[in-house]
Backbone bond lengths (Angstrom), bond angles and torsions (degrees), N, CA, C in turn:
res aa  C-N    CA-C-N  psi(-1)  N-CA   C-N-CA  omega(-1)  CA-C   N-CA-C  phi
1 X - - - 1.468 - - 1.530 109.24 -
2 X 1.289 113.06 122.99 1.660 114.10 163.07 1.269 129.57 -49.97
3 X 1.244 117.40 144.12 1.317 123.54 162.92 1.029 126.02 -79.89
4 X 1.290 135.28 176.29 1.508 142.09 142.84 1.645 122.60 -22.98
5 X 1.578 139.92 140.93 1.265 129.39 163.73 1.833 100.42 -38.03
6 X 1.615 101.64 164.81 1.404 88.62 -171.99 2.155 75.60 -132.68
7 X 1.366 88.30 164.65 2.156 95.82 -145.73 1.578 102.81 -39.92
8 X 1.558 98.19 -48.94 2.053 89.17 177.15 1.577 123.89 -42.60
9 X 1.095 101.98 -52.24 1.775 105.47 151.11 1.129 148.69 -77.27
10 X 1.484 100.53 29.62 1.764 121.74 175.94 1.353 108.35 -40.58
11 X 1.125 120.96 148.33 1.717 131.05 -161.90 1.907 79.47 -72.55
12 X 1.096 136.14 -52.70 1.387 143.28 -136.49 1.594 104.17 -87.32
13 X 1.874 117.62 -25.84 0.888 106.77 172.57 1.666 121.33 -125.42
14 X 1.420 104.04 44.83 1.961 120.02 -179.92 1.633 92.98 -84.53
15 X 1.451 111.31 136.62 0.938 115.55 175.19 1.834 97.28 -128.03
16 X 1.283 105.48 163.40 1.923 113.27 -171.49 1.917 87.19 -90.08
17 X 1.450 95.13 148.00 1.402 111.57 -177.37 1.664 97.40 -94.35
18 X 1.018 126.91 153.03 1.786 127.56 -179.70 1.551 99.22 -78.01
19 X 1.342 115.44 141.08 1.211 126.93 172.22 1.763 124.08 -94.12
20 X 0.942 132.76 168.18 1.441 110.82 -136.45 2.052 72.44 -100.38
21 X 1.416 113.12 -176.19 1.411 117.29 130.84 1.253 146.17 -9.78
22 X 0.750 88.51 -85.08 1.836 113.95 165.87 0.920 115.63 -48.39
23 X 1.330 123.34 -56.19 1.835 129.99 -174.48 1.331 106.47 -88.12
24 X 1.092 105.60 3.01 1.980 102.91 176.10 1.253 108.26 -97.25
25 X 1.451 124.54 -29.59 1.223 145.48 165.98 1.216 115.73 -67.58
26 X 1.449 120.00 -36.70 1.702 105.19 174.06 1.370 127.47 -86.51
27 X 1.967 107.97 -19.69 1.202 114.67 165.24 1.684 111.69 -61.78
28 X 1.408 113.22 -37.78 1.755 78.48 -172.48 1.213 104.58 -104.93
29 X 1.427 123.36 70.68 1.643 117.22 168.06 2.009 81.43 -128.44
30 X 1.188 93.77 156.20 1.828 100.42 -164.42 1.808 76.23 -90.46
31 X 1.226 92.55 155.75 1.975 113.15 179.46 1.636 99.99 -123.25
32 X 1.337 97.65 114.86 1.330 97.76 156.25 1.680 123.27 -97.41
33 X 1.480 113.77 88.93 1.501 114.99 -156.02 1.813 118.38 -40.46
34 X 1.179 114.83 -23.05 1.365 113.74 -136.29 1.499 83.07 -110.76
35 X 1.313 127.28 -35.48 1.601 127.47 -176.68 1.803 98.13 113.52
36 X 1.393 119.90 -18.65 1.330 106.70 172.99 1.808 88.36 -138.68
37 X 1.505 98.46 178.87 1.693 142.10 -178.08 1.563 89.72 -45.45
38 X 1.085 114.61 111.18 1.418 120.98 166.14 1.782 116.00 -97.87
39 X 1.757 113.36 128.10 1.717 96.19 -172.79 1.770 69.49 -154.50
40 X 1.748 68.53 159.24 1.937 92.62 156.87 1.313 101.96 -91.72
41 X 1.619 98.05 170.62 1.452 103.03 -175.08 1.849 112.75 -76.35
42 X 1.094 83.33 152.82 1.651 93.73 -161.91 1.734 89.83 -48.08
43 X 1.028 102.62 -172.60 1.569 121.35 177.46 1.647 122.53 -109.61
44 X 1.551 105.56 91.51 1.879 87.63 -164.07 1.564 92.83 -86.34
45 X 1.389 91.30 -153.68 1.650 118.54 -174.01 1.559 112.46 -72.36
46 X 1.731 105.18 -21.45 1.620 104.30 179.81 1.311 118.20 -71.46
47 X 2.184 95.02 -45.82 1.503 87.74 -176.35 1.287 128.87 -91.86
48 X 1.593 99.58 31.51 1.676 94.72 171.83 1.666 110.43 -103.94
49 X 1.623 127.27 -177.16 1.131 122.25 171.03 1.335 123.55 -59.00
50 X 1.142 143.06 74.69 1.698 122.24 -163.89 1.064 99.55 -78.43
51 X 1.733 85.42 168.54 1.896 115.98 179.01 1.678 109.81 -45.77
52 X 1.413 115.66 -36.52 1.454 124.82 -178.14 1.679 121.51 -41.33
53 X 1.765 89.81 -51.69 1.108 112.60 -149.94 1.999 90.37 -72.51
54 X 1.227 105.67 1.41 2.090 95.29 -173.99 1.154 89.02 -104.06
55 X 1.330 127.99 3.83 1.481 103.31 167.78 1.980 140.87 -66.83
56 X 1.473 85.04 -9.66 1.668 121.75 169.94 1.389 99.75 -58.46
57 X 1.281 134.99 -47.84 1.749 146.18 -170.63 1.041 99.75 -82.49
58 X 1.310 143.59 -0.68 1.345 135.53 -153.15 1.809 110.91 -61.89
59 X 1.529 103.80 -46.75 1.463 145.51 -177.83 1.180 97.91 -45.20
60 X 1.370 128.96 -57.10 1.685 153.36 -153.17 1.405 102.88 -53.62
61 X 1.014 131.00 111.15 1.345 120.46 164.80 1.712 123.83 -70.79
62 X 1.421 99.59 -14.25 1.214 106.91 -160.30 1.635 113.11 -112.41
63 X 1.697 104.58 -8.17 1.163 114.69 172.93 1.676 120.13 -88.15
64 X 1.659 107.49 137.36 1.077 100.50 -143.99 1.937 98.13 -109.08
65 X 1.137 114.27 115.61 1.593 116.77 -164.17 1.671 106.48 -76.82
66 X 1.094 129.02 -15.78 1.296 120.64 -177.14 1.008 120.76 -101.79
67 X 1.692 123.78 -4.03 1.404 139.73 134.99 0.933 118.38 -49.84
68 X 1.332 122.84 -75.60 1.354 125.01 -170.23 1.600 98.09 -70.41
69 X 0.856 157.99 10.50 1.701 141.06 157.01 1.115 100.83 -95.54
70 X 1.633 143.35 -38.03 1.212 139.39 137.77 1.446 134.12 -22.05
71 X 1.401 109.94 -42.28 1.803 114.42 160.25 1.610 110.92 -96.64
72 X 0.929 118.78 -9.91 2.038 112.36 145.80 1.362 113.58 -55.68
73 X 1.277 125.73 -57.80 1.397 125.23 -164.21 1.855 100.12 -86.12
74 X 1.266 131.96 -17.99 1.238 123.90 158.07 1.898 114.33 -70.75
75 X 1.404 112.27 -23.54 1.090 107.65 -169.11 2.051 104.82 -87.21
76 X 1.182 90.35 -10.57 1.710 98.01 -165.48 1.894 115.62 -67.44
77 X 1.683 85.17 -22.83 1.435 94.15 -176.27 1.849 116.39 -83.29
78 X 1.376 124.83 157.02 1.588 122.72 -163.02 1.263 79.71 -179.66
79 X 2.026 72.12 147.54 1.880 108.89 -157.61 1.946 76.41 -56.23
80 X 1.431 130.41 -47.28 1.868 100.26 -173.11 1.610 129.15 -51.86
81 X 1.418 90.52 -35.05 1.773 86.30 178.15 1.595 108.08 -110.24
82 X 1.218 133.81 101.64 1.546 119.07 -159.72 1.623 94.11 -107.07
83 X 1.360 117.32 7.32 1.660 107.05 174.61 1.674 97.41 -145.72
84 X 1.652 126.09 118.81 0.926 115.35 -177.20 1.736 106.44 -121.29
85 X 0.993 140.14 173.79 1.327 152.72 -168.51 1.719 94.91 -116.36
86 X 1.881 97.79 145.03 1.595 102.08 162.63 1.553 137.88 -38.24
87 X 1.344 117.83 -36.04 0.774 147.37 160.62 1.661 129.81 -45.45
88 X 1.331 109.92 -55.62 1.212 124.11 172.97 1.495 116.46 -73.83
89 X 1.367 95.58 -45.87 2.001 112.70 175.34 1.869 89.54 -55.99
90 X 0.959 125.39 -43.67 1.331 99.31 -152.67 1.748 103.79 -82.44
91 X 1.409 113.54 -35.85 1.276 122.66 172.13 1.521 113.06 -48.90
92 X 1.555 111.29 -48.50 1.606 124.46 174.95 1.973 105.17 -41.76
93 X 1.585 99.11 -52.53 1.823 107.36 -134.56 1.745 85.61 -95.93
94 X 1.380 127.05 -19.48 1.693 133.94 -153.69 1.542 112.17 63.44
95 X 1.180 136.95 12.38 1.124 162.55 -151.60 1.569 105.16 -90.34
96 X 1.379 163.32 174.06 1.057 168.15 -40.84 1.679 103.87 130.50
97 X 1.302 128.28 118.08 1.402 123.39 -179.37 2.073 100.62 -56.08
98 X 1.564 118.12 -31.25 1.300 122.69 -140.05 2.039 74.49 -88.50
99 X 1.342 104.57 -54.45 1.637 93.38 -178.58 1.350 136.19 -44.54
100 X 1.834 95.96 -45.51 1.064 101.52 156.00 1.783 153.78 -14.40
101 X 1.717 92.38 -82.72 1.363 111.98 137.81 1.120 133.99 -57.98
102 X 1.270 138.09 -14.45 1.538 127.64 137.28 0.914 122.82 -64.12
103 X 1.500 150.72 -36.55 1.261 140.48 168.08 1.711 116.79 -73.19
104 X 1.041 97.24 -8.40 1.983 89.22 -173.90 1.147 88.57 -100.46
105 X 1.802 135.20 -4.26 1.274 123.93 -166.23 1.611 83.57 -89.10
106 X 1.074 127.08 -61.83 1.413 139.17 -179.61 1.772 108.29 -35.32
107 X 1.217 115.38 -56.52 1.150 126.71 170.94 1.314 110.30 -50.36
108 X 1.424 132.04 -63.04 1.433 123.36 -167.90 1.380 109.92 -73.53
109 X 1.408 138.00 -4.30 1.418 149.33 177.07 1.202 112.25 -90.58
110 X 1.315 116.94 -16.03 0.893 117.86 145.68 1.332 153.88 -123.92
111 X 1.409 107.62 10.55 1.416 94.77 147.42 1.621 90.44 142.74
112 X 1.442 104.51 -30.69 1.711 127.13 -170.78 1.385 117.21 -80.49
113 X 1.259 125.18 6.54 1.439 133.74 164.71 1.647 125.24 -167.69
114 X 0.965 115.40 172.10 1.640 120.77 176.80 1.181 116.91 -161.18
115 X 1.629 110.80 172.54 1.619 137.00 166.40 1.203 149.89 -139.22
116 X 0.788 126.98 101.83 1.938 123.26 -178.13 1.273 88.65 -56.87
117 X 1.414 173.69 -73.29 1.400 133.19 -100.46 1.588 112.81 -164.68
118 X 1.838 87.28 -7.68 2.135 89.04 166.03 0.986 101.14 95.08
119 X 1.677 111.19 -0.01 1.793 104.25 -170.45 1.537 103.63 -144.07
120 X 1.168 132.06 -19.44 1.505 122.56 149.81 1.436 114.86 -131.82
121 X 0.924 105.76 173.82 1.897 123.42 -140.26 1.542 102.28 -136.55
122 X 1.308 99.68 150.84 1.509 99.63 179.50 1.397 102.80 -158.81
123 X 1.685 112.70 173.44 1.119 114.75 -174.88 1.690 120.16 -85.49
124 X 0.931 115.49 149.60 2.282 94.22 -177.39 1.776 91.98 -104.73
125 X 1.020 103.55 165.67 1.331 116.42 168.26 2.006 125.22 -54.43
126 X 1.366 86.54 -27.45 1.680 92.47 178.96 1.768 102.70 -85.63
127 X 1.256 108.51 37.11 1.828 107.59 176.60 1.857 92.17 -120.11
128 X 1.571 95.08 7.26 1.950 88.06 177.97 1.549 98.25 -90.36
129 X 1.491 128.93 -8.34 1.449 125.40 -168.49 1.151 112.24 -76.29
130 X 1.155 114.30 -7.85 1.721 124.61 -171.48 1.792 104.25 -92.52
131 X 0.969 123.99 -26.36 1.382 135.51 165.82 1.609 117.88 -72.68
132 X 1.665 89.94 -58.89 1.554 93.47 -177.42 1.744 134.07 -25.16
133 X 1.537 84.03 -45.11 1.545 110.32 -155.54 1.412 89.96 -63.50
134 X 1.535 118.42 -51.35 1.553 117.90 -167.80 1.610 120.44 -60.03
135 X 1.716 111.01 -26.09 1.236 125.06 -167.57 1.237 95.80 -79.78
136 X 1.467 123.23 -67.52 1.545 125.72 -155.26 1.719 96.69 -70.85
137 X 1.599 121.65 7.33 1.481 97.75 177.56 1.709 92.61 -127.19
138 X 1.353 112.93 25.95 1.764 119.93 174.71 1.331 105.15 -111.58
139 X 1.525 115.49 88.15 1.610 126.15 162.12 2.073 123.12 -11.42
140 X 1.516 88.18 -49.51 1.357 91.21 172.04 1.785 137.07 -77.37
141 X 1.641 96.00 -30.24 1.180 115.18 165.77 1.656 120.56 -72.59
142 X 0.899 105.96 -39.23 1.659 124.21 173.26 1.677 121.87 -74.32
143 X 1.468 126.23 -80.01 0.806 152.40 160.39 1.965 109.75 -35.25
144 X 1.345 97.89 -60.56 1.679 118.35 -149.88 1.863 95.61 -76.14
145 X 1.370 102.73 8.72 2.276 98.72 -164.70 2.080 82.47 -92.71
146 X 1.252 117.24 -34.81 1.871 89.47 -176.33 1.586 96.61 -64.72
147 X 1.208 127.21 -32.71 1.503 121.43 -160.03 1.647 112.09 -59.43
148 X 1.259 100.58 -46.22 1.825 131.92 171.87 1.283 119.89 -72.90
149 X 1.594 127.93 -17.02 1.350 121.79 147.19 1.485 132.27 -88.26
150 X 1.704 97.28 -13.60 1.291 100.50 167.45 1.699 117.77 -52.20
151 X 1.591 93.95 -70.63 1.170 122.87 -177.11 1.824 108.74 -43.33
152 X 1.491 96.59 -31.06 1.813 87.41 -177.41 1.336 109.60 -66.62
153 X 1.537 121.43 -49.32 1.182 134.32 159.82 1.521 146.09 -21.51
154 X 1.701 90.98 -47.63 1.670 103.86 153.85 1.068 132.16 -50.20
155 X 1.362 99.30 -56.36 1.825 126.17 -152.44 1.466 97.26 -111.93
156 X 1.620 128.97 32.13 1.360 129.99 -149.47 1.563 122.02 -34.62
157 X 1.145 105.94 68.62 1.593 141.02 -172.64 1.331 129.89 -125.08
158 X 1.259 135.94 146.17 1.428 129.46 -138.04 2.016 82.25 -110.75
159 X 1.460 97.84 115.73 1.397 99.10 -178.56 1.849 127.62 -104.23
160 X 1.396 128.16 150.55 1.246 105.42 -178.69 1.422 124.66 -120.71
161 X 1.303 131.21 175.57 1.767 140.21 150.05 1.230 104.53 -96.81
162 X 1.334 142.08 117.36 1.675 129.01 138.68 1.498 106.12 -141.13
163 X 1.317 97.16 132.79 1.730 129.89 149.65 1.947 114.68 -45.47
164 X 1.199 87.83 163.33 1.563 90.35 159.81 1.680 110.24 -131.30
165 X 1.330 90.56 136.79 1.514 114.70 170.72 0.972 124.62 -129.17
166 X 1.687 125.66 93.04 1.703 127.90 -176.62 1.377 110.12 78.78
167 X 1.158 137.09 -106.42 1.217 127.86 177.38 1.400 91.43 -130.53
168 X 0.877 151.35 18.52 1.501 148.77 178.80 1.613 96.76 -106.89
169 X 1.751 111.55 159.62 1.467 102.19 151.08 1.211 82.54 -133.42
170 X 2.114 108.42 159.54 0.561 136.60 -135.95 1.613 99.33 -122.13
171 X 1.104 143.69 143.72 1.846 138.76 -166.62 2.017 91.02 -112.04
172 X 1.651 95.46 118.82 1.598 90.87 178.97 1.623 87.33 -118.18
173 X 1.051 131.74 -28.00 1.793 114.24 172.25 1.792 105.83 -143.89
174 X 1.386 93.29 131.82 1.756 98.35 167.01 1.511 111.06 -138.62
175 X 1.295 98.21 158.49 1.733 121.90 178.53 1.469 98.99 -103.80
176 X 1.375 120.07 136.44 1.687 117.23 -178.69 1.496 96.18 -119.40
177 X 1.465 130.34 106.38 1.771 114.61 141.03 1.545 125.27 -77.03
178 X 1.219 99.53 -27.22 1.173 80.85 178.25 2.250 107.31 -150.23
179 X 1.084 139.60 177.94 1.118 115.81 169.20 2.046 101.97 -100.96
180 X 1.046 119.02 114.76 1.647 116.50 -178.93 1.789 95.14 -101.40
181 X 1.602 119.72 2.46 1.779 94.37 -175.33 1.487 95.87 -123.29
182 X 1.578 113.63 165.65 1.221 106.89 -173.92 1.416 106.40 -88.81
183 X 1.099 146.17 -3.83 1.425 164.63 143.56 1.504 95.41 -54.59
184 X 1.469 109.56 139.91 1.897 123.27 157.27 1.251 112.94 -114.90
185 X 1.712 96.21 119.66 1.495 124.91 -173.44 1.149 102.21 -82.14
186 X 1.707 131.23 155.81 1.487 141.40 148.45 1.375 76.64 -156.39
187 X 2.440 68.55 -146.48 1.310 93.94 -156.92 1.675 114.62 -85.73
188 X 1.198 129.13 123.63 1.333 124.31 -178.26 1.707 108.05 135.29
189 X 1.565 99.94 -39.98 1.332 107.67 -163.90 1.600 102.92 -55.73
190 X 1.626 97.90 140.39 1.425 118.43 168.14 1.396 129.96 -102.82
191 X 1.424 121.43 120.20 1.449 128.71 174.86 1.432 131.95 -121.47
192 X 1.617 118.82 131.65 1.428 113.75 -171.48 1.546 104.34 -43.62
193 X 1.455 123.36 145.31 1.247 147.08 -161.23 1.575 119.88 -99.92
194 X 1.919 105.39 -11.69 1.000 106.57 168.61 1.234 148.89 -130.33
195 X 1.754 86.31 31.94 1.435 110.10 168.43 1.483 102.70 -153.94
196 X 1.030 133.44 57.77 1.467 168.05 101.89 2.149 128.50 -53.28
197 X 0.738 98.81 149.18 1.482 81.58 -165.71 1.751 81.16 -107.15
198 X 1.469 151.36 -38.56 0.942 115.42 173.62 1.885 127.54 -82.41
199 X 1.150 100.74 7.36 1.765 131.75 165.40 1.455 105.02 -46.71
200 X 1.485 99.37 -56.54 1.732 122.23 -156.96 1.497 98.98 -72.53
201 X 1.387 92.86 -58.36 1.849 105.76 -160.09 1.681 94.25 -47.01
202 X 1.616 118.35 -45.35 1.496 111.05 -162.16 1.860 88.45 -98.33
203 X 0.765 132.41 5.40 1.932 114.66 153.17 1.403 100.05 -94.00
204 X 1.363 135.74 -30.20 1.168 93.17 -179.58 1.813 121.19 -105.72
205 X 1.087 110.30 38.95 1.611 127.61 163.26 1.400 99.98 -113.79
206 X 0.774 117.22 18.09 2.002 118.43 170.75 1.906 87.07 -73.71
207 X 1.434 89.26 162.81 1.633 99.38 159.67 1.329 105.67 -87.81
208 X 1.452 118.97 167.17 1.209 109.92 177.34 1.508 134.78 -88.34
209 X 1.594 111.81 -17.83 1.299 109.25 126.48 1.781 133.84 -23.27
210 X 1.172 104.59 -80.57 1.745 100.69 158.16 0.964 127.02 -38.34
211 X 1.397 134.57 -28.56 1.326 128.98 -167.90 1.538 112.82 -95.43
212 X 1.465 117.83 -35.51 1.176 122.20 165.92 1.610 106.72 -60.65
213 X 1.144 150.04 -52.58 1.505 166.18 -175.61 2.228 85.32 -48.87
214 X 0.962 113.45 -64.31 1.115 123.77 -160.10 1.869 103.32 -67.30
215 X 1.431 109.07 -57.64 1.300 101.77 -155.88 1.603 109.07 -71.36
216 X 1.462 136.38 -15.48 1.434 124.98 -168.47 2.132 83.15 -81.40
217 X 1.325 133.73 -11.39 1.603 110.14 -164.16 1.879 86.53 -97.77
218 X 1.090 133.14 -4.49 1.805 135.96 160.15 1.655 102.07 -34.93
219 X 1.105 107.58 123.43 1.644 117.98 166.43 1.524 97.25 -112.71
220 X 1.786 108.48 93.98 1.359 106.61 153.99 1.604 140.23 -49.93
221 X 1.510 103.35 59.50 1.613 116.28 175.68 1.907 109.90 -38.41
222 X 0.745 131.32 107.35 1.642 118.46 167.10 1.986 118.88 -73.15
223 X 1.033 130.66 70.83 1.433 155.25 -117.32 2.036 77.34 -101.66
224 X 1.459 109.75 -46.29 1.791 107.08 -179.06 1.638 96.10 -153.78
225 X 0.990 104.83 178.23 1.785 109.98 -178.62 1.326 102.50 -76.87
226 X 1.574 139.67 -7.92 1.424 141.40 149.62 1.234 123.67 -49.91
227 X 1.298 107.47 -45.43 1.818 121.19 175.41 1.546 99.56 -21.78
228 X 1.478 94.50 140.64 1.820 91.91 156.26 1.330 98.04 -121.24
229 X 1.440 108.17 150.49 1.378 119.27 -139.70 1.665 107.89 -150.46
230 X 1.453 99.01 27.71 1.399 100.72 166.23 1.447 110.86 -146.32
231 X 1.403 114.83 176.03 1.534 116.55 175.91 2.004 104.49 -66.44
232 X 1.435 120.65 -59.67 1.156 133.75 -163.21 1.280 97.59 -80.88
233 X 1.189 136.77 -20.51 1.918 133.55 153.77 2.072 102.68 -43.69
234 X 1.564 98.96 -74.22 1.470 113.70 173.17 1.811 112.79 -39.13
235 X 0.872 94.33 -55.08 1.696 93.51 178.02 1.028 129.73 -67.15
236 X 1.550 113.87 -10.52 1.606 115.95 166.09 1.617 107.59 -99.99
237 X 1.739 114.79 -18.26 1.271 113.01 -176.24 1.638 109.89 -71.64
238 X 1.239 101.37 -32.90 1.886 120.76 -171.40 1.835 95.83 -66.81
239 X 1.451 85.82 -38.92 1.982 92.58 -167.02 1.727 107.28 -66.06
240 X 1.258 118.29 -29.96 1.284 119.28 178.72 2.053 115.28 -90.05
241 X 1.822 107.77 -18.24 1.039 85.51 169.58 1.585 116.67 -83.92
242 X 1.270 113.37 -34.75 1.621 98.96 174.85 1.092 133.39 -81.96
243 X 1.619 103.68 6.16 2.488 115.21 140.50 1.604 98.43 -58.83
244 X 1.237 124.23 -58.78 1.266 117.54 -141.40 1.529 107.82 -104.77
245 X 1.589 122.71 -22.24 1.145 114.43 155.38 1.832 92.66 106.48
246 X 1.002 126.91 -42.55 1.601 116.53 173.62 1.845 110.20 -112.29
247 X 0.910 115.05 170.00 1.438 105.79 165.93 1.979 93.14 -138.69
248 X 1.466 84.40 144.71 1.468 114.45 175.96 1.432 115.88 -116.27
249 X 1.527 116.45 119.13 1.264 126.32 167.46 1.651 131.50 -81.57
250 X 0.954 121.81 144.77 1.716 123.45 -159.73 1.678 106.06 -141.91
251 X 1.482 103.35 75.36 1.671 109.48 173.31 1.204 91.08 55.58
252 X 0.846 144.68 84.59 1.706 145.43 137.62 1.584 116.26 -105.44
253 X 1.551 105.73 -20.63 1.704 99.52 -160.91 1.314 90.86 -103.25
254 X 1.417 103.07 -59.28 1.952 116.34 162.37 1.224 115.11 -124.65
255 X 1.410 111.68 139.02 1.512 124.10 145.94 2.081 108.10 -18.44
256 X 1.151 94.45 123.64 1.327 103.73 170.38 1.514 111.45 86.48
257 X 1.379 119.50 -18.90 1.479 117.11 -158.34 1.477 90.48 -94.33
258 X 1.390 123.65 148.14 1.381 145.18 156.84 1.649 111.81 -134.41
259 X 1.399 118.17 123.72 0.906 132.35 149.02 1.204 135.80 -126.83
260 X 1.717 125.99 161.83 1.426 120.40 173.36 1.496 101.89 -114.52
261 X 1.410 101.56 -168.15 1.707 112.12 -161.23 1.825 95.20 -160.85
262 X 1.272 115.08 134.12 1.525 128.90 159.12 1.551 124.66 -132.61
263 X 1.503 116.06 127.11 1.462 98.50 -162.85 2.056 107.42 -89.59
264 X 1.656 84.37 175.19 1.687 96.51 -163.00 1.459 113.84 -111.27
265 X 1.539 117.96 92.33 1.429 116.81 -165.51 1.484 112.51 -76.23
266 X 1.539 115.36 155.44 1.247 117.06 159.61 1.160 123.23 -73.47
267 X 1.337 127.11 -168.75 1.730 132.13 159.27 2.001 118.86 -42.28
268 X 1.659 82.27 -40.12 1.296 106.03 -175.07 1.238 117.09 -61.81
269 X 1.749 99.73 -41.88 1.703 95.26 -177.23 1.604 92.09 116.23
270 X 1.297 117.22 -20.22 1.375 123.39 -171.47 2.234 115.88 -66.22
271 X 1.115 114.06 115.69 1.442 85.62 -174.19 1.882 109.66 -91.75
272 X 1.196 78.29 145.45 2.320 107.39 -163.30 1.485 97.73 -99.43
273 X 1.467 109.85 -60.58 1.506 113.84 -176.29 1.515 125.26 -105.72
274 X 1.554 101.49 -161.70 1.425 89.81 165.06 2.035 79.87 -152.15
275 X 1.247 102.44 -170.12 1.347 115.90 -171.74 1.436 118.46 -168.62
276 X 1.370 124.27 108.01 1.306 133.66 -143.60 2.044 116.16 -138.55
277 X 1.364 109.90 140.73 1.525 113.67 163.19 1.276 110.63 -115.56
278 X 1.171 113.80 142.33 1.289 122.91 149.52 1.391 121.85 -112.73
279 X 1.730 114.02 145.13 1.278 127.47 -162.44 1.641 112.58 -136.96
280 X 1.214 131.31 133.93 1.128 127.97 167.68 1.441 106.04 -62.80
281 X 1.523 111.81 145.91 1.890 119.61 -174.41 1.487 96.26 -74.28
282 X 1.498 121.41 -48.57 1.376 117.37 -178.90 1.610 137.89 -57.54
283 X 1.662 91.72 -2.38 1.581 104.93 179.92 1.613 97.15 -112.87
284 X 1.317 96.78 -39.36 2.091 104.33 -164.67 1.084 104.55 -118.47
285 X 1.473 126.44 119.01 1.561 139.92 170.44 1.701 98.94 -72.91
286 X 1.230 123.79 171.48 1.474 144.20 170.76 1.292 103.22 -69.03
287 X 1.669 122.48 -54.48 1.239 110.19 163.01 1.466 129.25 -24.13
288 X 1.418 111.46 -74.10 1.261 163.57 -162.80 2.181 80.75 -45.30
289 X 1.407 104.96 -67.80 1.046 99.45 -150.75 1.825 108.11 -83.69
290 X 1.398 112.68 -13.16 1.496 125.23 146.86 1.150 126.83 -38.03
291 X 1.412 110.18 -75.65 1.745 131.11 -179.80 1.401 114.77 -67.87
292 X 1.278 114.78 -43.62 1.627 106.36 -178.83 1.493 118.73 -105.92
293 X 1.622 117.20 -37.24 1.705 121.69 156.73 1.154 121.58 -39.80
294 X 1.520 98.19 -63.88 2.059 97.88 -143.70 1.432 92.01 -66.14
295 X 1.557 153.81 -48.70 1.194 141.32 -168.21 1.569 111.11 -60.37
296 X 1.490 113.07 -56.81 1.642 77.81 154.42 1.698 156.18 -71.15
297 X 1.194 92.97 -15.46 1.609 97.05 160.89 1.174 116.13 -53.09
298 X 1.295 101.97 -60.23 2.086 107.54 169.27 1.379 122.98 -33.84
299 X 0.970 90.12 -50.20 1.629 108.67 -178.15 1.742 105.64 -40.66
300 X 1.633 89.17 -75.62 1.893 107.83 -176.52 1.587 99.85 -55.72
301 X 1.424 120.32 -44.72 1.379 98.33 -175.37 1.461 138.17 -53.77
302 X 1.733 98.14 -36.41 1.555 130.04 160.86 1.444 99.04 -32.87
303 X 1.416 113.41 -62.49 1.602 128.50 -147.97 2.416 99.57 -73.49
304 X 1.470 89.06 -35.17 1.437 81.76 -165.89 1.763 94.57 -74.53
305 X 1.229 134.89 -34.94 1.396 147.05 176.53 1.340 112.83 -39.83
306 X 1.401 107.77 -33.50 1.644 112.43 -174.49 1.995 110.91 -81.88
307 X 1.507 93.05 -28.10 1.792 118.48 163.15 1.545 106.13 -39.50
308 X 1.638 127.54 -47.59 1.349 101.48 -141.02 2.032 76.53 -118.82
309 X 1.145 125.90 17.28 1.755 113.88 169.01 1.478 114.27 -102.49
């Protein structure tokens, strides 16, 4: 197990080594690892929240249903379909064509949607304010982006922030050198959590309570013949990252992609984040990203930890 940078490699004084020609040239051509279009599976009507599923609140006096069918039909939309019709929203949300159109009416009045033609709908730009608020008041997301461009800089590697949400984690700040996936990452983007290397790091600091709660809602996607693709695969992968303290990914999400993951403690000791590179295999061996990565990752993770006391 690694240590800490040791003082010659003070987080404060790593400087990036020059890259030759050649390798400057292959970083900025986009890689599609696999030889074709790499995507998750689209997003149907199952795996979103449906109208069904509020029938649990029903009881609630205090729960408010025309909100929440209002953030169904905001949630229905994706960077694939960025203009949808009544019709489709309602098929998406299980929702009512008539609700429908009440909420996008609500929505476009205010500011949170629109239409050219009365018949498909889209998102407006003032539906980013609803995010904002959470970012500019998340220490790590805010604060934690010089820490994460440093670090991209070092390791001239496209570095990340993500949380976990459900079985997904969630990207709240990244540094881009270069694009190595055929998918485009930022801020927002969502990725299965358990074949991700910063996925792992924050499932396997779950309690284990949590983790049981979590692992039967896992949709074993098989993403490459690397995938691990079972519950008792995951449970030995989780079991070795919290032996070893980072978890490293090996073509599981895509062909070609390798990344690692280090988690982001509070004051408490509690882990909040995770903190992650990704590397093309054809530039960065496993070695490679052991011996010369993980100590700086450590490093920045150290650094974002001191962010949230």
């Amino acid at each position: 197990m690694l240590c800490l940078l040791p003082a010659e490699l003070s987080w404060a004084r790593c400087t990036v080594g020059a890259a030759s020609g050649a390798d400057a040239r292959k970083l900025l051509k986009p890689v599609s690892t696999a030889g074709q279009p790499f995507s998750l599976p689209q997003a149907s009507a199952e795996a979103l929240p449906l109208a069904a599923h509020l029938d649990q609140f029903s009881g609630d006096p205090n729960f408010m249903t025309s909100l929440a069918r209002g953030l169904l039909v905001i949630q229905a939309f994706s960077e694939r379909t960025l203009h949808l019709s009544i019709s489709q929203l309602s098929k998406r949300t299980g929702l009512s064509r008539a609700s429908v159109r009440r909420c996008l009416h609500t929505l476009s009045k205010l500011g949170f949607a629109g239409t050219d033609d009365e018949r498909n709908f889209y998102l407006r730009p003032c539906i980013l304010s609803l995010g904002h608020a959470y970012l500019s008041s998340t220490p790590l997301a805010c604060s934690g982006r010089p820490i994460l461009e440093h670090l991209s800089q070092i390791l001239n590697e496209s570095c990340s922030i993500a949380l976990l949400d459900g079985t997904d984690v969630v990207y709240v700040a990244r540094a881009n050198v270069t694009r190595i996936m055929a998918i485009d990452l930022g801020i927002g983007t969502r990725l299965p959590a358990f074949c991700t290397s910063m996925g792992r790091v924050l499932l396997a600091n779950l309690s284990l309570e949590e983790i049981e709660r979590v692992l039967p809602r896992i949709a074993f996607t098989r993403y490459t013949e690397r995938t691990v693709n079972s519950v008792e695969k995951l449970r030995q992968a989780l079991a070795a990252v919290r032996k070893e303290g980072y978890a490293m990914i090996d073509q599981e999400l895509e062909l070609g992609l390798r990344s690692l993951g280090v988690p982001v403690r509070s004051a408490a000791g509690r882990v909040v984040a995770a903190i992650g590179v990704e590397a093309h295999g054809q530039r960065v061996s496993l070695q490679d990203m052991q011996t010369r990565f993980l100590p700086y990752l450590r490093a920045a993770a150290q650094e974002l930890s001191l962010l949230l006391r």
